[in-house]
C-alpha atoms as an extended CHARMM CRD file, in Angstrom:
* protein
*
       278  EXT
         1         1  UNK       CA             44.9020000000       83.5000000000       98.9470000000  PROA      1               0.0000000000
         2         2  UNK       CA             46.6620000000       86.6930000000      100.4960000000  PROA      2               0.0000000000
         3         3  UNK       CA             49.2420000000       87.4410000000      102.7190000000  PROA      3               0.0000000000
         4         4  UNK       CA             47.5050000000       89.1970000000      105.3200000000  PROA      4               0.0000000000
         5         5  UNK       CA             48.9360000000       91.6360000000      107.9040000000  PROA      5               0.0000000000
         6         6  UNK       CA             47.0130000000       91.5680000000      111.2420000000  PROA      6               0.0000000000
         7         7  UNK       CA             47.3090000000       94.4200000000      113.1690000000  PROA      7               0.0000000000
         8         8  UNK       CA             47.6320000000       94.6740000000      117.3770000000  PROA      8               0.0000000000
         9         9  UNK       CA             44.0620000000       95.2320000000      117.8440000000  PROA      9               0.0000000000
        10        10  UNK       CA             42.2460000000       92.6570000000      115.4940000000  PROA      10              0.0000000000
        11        11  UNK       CA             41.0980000000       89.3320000000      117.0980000000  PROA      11              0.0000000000
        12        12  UNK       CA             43.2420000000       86.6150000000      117.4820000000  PROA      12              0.0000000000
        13        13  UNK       CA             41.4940000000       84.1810000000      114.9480000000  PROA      13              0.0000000000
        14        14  UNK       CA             42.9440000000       80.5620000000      113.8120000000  PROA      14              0.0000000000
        15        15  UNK       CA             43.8630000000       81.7600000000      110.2820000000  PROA      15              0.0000000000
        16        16  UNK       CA             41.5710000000       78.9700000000      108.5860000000  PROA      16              0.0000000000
        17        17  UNK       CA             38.4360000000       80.1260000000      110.1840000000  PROA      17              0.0000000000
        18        18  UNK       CA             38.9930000000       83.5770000000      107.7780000000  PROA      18              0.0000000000
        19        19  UNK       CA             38.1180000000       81.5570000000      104.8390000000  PROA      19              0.0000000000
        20        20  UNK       CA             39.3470000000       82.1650000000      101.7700000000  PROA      20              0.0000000000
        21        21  UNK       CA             36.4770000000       84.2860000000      100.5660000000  PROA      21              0.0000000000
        22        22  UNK       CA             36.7020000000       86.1280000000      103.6600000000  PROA      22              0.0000000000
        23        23  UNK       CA             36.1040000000       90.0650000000      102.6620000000  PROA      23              0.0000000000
        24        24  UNK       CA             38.9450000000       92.5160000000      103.0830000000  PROA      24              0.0000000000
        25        25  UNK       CA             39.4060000000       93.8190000000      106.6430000000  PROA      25              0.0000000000
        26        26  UNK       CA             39.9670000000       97.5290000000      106.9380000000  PROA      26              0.0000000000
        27        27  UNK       CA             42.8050000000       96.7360000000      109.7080000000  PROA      27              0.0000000000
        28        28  UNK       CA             44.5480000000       94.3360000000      107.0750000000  PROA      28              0.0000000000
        29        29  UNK       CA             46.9980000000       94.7160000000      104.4570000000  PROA      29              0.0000000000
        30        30  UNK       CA             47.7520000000       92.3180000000      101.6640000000  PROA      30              0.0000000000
        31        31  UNK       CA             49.6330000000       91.4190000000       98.7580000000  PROA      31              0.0000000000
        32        32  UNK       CA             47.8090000000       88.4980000000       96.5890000000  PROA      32              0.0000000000
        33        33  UNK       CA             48.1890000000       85.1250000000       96.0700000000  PROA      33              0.0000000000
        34        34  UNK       CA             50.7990000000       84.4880000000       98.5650000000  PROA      34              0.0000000000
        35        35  UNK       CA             48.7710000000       82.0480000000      100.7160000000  PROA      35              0.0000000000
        36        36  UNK       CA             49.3170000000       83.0950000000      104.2410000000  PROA      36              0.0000000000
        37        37  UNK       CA             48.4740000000       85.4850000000      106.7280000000  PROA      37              0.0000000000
        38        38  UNK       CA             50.2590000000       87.5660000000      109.0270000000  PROA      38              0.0000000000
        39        39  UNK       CA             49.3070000000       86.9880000000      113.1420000000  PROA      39              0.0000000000
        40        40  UNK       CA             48.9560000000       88.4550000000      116.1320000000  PROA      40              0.0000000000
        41        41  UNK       CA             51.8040000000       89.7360000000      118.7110000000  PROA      41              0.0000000000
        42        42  UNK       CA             54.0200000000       87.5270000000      120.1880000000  PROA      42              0.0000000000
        43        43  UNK       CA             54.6680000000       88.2330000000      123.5300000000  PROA      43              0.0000000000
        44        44  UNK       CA             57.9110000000       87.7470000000      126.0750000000  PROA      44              0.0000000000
        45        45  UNK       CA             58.5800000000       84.1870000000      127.3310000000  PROA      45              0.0000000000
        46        46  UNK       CA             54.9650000000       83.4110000000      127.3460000000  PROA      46              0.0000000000
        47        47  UNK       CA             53.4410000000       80.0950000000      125.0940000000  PROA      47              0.0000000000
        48        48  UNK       CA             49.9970000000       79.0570000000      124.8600000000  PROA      48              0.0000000000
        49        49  UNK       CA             48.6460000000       77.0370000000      122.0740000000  PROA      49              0.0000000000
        50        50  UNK       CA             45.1870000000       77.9840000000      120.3190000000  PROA      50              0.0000000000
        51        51  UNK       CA             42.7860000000       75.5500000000      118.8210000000  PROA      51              0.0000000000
        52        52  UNK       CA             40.9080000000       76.7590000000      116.1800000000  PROA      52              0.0000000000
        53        53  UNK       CA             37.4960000000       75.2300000000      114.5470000000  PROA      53              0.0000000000
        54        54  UNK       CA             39.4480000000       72.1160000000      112.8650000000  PROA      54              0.0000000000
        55        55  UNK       CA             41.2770000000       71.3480000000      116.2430000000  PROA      55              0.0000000000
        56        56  UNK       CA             44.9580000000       72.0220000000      114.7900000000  PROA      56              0.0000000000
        57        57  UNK       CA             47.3530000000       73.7980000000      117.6150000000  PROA      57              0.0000000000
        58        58  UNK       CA             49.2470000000       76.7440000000      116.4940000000  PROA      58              0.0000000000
        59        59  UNK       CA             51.3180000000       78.7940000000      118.7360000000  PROA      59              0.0000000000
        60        60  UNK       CA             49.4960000000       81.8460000000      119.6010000000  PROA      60              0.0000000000
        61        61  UNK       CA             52.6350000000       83.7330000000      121.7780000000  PROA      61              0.0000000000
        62        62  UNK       CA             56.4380000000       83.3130000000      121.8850000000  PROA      62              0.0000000000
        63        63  UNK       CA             58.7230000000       86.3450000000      122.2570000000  PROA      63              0.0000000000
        64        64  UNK       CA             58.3480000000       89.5690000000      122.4770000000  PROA      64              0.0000000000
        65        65  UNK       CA             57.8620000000       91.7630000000      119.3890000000  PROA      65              0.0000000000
        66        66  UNK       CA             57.6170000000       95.0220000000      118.3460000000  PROA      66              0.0000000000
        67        67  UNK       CA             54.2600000000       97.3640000000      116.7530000000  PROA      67              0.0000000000
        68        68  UNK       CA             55.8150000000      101.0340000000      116.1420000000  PROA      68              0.0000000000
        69        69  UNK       CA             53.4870000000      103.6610000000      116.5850000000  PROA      69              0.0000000000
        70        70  UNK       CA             50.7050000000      103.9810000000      114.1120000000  PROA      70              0.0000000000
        71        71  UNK       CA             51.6560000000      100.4640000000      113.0980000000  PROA      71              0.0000000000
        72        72  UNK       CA             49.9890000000       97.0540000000      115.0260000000  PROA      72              0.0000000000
        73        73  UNK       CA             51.9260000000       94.3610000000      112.4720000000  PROA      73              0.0000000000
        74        74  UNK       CA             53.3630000000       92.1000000000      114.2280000000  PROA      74              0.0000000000
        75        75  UNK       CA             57.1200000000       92.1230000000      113.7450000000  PROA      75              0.0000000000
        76        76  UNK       CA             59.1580000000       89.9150000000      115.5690000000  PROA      76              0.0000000000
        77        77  UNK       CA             62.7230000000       91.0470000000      113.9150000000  PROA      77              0.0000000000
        78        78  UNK       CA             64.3860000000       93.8310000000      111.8440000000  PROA      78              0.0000000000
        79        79  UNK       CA             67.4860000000       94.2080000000      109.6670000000  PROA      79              0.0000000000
        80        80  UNK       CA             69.2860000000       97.0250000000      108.1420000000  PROA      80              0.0000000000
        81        81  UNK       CA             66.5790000000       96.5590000000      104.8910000000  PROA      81              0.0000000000
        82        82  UNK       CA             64.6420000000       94.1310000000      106.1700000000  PROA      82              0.0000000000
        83        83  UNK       CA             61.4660000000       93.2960000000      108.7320000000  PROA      83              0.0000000000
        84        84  UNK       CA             60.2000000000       89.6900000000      110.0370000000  PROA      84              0.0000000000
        85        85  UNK       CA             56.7960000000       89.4930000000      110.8330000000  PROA      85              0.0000000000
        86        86  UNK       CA             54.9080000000       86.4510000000      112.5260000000  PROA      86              0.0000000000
        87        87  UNK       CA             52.6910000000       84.2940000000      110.1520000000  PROA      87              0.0000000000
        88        88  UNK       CA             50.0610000000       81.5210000000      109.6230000000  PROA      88              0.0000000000
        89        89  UNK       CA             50.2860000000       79.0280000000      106.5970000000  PROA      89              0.0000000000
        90        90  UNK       CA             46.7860000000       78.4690000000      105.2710000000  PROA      90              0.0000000000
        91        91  UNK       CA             45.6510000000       74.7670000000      104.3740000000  PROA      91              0.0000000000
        92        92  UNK       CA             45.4330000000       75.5250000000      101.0430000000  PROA      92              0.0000000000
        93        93  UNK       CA             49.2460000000       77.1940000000      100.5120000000  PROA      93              0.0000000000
        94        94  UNK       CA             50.6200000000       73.8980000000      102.1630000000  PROA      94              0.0000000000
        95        95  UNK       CA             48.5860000000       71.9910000000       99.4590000000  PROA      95              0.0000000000
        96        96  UNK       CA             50.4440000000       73.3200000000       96.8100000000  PROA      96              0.0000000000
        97        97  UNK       CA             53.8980000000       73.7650000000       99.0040000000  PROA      97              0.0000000000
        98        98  UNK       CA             54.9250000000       70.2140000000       99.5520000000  PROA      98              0.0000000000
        99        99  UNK       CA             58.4390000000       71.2440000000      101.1420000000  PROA      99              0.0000000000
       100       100  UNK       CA             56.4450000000       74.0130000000      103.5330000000  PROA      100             0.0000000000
       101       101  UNK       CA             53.8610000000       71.2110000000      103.9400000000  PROA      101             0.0000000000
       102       102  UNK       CA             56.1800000000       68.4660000000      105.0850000000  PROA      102             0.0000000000
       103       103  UNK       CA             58.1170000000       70.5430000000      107.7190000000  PROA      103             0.0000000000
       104       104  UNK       CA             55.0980000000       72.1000000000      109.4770000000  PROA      104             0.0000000000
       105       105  UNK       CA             53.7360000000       68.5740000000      109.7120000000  PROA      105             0.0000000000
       106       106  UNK       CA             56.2020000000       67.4470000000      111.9040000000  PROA      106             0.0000000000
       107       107  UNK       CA             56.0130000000       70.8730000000      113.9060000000  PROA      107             0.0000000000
       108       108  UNK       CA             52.0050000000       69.8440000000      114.9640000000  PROA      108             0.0000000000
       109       109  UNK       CA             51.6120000000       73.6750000000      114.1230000000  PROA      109             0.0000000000
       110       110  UNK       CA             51.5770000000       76.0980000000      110.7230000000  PROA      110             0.0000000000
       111       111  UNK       CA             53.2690000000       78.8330000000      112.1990000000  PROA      111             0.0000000000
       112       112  UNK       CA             55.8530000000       80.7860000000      109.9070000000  PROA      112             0.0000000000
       113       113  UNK       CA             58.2960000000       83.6310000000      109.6470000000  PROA      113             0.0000000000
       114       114  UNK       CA             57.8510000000       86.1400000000      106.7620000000  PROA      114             0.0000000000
       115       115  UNK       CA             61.0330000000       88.4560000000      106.2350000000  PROA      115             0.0000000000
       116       116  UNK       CA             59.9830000000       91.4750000000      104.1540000000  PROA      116             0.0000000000
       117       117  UNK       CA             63.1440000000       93.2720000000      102.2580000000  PROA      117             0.0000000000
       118       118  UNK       CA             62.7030000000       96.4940000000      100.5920000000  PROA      118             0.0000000000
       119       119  UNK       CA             65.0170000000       95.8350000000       97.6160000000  PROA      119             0.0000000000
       120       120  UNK       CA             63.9840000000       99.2550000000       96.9070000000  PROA      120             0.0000000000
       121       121  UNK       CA             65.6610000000      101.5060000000       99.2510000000  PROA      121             0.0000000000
       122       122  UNK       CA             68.5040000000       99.1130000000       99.8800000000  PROA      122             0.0000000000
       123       123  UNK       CA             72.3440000000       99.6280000000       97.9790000000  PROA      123             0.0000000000
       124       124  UNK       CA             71.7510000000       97.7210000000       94.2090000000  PROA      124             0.0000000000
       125       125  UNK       CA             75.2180000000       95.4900000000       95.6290000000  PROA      125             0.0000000000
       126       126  UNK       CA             72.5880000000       94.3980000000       98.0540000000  PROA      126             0.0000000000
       127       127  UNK       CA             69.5360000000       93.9260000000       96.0460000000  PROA      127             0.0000000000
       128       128  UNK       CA             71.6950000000       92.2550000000       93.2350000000  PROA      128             0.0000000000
       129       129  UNK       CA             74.9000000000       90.5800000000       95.0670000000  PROA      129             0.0000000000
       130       130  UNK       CA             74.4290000000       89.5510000000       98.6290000000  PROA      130             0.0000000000
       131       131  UNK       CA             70.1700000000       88.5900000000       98.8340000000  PROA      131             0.0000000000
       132       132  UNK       CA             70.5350000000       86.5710000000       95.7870000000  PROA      132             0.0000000000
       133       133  UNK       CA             73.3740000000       84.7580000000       97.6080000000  PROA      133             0.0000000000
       134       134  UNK       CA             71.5270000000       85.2380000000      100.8820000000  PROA      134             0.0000000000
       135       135  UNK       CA             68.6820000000       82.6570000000       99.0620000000  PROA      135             0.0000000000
       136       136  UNK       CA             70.5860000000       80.4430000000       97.0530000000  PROA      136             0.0000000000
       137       137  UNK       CA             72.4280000000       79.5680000000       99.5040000000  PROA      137             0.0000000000
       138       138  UNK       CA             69.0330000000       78.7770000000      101.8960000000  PROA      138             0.0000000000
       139       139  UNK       CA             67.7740000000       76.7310000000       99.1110000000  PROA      139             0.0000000000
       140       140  UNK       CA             71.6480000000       74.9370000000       98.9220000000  PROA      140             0.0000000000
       141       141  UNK       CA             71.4950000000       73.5420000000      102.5010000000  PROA      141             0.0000000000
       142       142  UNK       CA             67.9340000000       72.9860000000      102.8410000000  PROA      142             0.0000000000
       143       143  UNK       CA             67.5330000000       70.4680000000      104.3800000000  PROA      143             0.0000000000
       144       144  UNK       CA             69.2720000000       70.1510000000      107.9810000000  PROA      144             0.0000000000
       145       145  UNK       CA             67.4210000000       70.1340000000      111.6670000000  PROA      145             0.0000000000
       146       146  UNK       CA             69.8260000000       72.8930000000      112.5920000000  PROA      146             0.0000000000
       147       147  UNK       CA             69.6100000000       75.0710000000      109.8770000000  PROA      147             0.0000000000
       148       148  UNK       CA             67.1030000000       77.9590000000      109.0210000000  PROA      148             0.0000000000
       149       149  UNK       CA             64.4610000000       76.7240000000      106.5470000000  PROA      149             0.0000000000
       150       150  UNK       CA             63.6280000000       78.7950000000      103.4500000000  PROA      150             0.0000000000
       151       151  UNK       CA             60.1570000000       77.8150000000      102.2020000000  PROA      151             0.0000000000
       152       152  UNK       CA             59.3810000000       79.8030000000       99.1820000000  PROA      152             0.0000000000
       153       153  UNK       CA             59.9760000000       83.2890000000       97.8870000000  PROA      153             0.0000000000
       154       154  UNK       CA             58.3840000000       86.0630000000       95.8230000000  PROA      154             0.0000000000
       155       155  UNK       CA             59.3590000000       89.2680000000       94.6770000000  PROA      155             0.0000000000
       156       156  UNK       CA             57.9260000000       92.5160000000       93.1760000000  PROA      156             0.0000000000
       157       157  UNK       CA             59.8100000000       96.1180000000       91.7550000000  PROA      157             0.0000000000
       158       158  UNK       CA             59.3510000000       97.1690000000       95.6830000000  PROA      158             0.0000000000
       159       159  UNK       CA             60.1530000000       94.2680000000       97.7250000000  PROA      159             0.0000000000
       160       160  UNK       CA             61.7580000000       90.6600000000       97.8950000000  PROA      160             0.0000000000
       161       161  UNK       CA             59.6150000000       88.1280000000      100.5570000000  PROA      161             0.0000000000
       162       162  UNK       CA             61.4420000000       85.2900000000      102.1690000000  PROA      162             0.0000000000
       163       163  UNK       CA             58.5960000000       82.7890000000      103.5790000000  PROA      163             0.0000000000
       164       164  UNK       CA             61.0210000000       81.1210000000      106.6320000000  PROA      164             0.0000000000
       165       165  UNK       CA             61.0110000000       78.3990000000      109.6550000000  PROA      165             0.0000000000
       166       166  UNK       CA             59.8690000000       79.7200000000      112.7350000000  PROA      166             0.0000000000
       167       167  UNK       CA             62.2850000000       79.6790000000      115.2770000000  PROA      167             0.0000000000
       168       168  UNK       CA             60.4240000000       81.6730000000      117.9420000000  PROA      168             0.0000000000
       169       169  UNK       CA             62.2580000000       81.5350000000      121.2950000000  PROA      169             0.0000000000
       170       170  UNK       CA             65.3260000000       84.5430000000      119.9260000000  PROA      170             0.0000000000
       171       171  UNK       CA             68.5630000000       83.8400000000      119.8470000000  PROA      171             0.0000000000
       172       172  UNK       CA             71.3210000000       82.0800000000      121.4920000000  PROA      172             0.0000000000
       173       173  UNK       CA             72.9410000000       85.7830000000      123.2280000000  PROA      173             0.0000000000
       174       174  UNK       CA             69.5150000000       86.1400000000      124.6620000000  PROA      174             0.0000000000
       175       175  UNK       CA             69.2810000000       82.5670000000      125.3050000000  PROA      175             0.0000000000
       176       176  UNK       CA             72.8610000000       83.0310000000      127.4790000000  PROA      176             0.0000000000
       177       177  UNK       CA             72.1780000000       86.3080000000      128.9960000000  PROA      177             0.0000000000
       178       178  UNK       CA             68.5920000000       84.5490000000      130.1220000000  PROA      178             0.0000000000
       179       179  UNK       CA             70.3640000000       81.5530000000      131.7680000000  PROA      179             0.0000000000
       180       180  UNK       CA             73.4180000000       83.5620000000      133.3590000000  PROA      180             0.0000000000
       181       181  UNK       CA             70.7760000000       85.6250000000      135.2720000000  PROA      181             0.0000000000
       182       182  UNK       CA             69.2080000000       82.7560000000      136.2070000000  PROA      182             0.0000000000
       183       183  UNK       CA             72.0730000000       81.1760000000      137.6180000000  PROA      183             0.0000000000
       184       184  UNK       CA             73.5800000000       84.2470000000      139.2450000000  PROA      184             0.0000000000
       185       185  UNK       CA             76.8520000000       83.3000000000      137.1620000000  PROA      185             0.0000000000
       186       186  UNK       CA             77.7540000000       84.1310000000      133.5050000000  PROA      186             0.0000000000
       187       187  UNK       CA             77.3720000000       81.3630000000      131.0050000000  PROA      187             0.0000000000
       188       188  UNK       CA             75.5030000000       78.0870000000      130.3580000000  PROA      188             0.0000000000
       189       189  UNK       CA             75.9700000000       75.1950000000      132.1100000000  PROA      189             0.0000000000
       190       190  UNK       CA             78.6740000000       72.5820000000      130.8790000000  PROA      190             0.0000000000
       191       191  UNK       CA             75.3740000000       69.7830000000      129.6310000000  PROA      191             0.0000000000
       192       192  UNK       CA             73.8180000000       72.7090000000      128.0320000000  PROA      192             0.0000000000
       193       193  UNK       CA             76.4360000000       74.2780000000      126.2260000000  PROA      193             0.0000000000
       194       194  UNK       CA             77.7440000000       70.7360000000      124.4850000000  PROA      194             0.0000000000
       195       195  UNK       CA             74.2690000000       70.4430000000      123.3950000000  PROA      195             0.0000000000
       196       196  UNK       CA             74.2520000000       73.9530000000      121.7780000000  PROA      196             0.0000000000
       197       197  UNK       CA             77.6050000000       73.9280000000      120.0780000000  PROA      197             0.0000000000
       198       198  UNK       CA             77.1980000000       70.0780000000      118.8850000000  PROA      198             0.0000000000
       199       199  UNK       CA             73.9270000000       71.1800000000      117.2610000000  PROA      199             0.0000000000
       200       200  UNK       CA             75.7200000000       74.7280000000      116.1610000000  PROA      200             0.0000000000
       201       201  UNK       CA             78.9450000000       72.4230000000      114.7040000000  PROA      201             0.0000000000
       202       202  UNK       CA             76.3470000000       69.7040000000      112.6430000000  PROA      202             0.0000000000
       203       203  UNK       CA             74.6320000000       72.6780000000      110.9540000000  PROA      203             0.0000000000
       204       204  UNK       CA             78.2100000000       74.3390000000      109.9830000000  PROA      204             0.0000000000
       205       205  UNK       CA             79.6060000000       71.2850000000      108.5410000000  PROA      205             0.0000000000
       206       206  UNK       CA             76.1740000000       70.7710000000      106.7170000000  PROA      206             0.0000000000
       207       207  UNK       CA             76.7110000000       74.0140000000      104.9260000000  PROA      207             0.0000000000
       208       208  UNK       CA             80.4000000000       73.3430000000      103.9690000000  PROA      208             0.0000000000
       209       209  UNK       CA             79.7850000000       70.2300000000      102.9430000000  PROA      209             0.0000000000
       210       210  UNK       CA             76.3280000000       71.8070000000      100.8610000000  PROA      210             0.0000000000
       211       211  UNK       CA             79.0930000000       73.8520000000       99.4060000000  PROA      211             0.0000000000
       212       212  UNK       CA             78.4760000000       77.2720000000      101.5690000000  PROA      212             0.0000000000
       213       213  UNK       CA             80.1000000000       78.9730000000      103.7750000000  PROA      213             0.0000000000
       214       214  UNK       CA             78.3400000000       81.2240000000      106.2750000000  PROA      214             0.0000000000
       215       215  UNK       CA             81.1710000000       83.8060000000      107.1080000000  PROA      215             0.0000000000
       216       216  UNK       CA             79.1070000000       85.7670000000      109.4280000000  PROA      216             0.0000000000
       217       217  UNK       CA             78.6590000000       83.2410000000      112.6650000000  PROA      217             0.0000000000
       218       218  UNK       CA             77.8870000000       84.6800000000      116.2080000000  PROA      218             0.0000000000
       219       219  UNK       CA             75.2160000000       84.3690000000      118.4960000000  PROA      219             0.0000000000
       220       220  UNK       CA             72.6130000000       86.8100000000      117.4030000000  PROA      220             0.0000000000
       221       221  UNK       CA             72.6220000000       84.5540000000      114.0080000000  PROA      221             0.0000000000
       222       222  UNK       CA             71.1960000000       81.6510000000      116.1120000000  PROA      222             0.0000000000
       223       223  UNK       CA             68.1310000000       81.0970000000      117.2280000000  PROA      223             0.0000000000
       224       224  UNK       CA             66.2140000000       78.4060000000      119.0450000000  PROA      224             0.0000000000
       225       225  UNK       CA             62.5130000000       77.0700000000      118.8800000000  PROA      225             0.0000000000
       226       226  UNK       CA             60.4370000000       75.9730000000      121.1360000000  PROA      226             0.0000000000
       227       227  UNK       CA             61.9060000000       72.4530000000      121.2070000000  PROA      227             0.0000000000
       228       228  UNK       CA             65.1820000000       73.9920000000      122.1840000000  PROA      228             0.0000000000
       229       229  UNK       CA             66.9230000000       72.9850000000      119.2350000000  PROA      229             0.0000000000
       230       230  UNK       CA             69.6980000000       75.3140000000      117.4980000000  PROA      230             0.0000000000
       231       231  UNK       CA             68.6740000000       77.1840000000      113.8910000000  PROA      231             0.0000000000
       232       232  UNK       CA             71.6080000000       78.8680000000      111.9410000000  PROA      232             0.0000000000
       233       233  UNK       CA             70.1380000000       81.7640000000      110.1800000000  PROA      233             0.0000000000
       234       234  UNK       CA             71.1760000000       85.0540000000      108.5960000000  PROA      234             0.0000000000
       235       235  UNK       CA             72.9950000000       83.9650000000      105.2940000000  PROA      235             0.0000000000
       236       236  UNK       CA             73.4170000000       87.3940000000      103.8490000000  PROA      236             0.0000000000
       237       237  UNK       CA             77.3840000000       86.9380000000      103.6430000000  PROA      237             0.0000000000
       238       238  UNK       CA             77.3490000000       83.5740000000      102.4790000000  PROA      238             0.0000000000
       239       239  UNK       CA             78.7900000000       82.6490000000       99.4160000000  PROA      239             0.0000000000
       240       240  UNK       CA             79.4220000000       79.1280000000       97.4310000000  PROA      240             0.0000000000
       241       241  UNK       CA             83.1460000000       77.4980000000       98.1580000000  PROA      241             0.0000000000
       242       242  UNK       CA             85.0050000000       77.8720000000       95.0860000000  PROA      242             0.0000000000
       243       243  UNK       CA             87.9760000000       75.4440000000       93.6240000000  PROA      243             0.0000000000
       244       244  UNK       CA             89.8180000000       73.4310000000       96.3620000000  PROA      244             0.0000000000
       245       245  UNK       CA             91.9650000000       75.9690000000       98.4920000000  PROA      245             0.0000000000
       246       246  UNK       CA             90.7250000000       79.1040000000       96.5740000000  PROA      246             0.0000000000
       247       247  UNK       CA             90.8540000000       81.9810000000       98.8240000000  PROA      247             0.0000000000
       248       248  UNK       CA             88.0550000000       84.6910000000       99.3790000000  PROA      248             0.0000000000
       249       249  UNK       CA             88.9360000000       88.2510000000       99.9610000000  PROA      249             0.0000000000
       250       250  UNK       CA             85.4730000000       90.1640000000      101.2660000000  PROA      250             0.0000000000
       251       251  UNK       CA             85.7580000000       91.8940000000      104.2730000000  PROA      251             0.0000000000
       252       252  UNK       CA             82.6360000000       90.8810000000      106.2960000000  PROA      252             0.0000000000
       253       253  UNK       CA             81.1450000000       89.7200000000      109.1300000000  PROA      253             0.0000000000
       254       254  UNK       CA             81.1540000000       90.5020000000      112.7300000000  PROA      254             0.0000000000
       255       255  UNK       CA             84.6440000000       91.5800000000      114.1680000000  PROA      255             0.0000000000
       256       256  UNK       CA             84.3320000000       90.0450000000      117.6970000000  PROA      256             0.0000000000
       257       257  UNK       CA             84.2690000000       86.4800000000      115.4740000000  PROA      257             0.0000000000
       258       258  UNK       CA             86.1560000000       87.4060000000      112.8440000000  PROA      258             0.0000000000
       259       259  UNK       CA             89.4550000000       85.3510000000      112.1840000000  PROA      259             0.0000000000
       260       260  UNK       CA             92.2670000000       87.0430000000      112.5630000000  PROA      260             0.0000000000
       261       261  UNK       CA             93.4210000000       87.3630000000      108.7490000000  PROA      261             0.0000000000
       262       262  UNK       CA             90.5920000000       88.9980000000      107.9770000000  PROA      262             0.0000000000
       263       263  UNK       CA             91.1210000000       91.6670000000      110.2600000000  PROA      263             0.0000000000
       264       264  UNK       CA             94.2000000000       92.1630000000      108.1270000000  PROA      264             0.0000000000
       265       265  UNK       CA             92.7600000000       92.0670000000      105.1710000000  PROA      265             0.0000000000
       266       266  UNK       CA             94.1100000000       89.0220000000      103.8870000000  PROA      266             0.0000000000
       267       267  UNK       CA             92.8850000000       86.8080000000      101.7490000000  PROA      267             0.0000000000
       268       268  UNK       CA             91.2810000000       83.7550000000      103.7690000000  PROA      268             0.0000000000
       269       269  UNK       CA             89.7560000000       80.2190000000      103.7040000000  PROA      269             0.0000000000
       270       270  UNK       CA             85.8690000000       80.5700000000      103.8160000000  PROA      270             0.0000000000
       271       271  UNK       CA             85.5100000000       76.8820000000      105.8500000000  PROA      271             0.0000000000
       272       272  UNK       CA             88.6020000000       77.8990000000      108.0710000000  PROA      272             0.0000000000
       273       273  UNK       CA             87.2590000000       81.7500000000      108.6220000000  PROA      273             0.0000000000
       274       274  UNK       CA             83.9050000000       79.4670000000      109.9280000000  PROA      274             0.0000000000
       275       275  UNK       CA             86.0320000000       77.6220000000      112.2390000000  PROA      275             0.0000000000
       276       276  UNK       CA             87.4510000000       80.4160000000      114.0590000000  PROA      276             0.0000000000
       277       277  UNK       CA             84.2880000000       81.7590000000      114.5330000000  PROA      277             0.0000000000
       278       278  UNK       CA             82.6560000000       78.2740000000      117.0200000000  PROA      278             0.0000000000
């Protein structure tokens, strides 16, 4: 079964109804044997679930995405090397993918994210340092309500694929900016906001206690689904806590969170550098 990019002006099919012997469409693009397939656009602040011939619900819009000209794949996120694109898991891929199987069972929907990194035009530190550490340490804290879920991965000389939980309603800076308009008056309300940073504090003290810390926490690196609940994502400056008090001494991260002794280039507690971040 292929991965299969659909493009803006294909129909909007339940992926299952394709078949697996379904021939090659000329507005498709696919790798093989990677067992799902790319969907259509997702659109701003509109949902609406689709029932396809076996009656299962998937979500069929969430946010607003992007189709460059000259290309109608739905992407629904980009990175300095990397693209995230909208996809379906087909029956048969979940079969053999009890961990993808068991999470999308309790969604009621087999809706995934696919991040697509060209290892081949990004730095070799990159390709060989921080996306290595970027999926260890998915696979480390795997598995939390709060936290990002990495499914499965796969590689070739060209590109690395990251097969990820869905968290389809952006993140939390939209999220805030969305709410302040709303309410004529900046922020979230007081309910709201304990919610949020309860959620945000339970998946940070899941990943130190998974041995990781994050080191790169601020509001564009959390997003929410369509139950409201709080994903942690983005673990490309993670790295694995080393001997009790051992200090790090990478420069990285965003500087409007960053604690203040990394701004001066000292050496710094990974859990405490978290901390100053909330």
């Amino acid at each position: 079964m292929p991965y299969y990019l659909s493009h803006k002006n294909a129909p909007n099919k339940h992926p299952e109804t394709l078949g697996p012997s379904a021939p090659p469409r000329t507005d498709t693009f696919s790798w093989p044997a990677m067992g799902i397939k790319m969907s259509g656009c997702l659109r701003s602040g509109a949902w609406a679930l689709e029932r396809g011939a076996d009656n299962k619900q998937t979500i069929r819009h969430a946010k607003r995405c992007e189709a460059p000209p000259g290309d109608g794949r739905r992407k629904i996120g980009s990175g300095a090397f990397s693209k995230v694109y909208l996809a379906y898991a087909t029956h048969e891929r979940m079969q053999h993918n009890p961990k993808l199987a068991s999470d999308l069972r309790g969604k009621h929907h087999a809706v995934v994210a696919i991040k697509i990194i060209s290892t081949a035009e990004a730095p070799v530190e990159f390709s060989q340092k921080f996306l290595p550490r970027e999926i260890s340490s998915l696979n480390a804290t795997y598995k939390h309500l709060n936290v990002v879920q990495l499914y499965e991965t796969y590689q070739n000389s060209q590109r690395s694929y990251l097969v990820l939980e869905l968290a389809a309603c952006g993140n939390l800076l939209e999220h805030i900016n969305a709410v302040s308009d709303h309410r004529c008056r900046p922020g979230l309300g007081e309910e709201a906001a304990r919610r949020l940073f309860w959620q945000l504090v339970s998946a940070v003290a899941h990943c130190h206690s998974s041995g990781i810390v994050h080191r790169d926490l601020k509001c564009e690196n959390i997003l929410l689904d369509d139950q409201g609940l709080l994903k942690l994502t983005d673990f490309g400056f993670a790295n694995r806590l080393g001997l009790k008090n051992s200090l790090l001494s990478t420069f990285c991260g965003s500087v409007a969170y960053t604690a203040p002794e990394i701004l001066m280039s000292k050496k710094y507690n990974g859990e405490q550098a978290d901390l100053w971040s909330l």
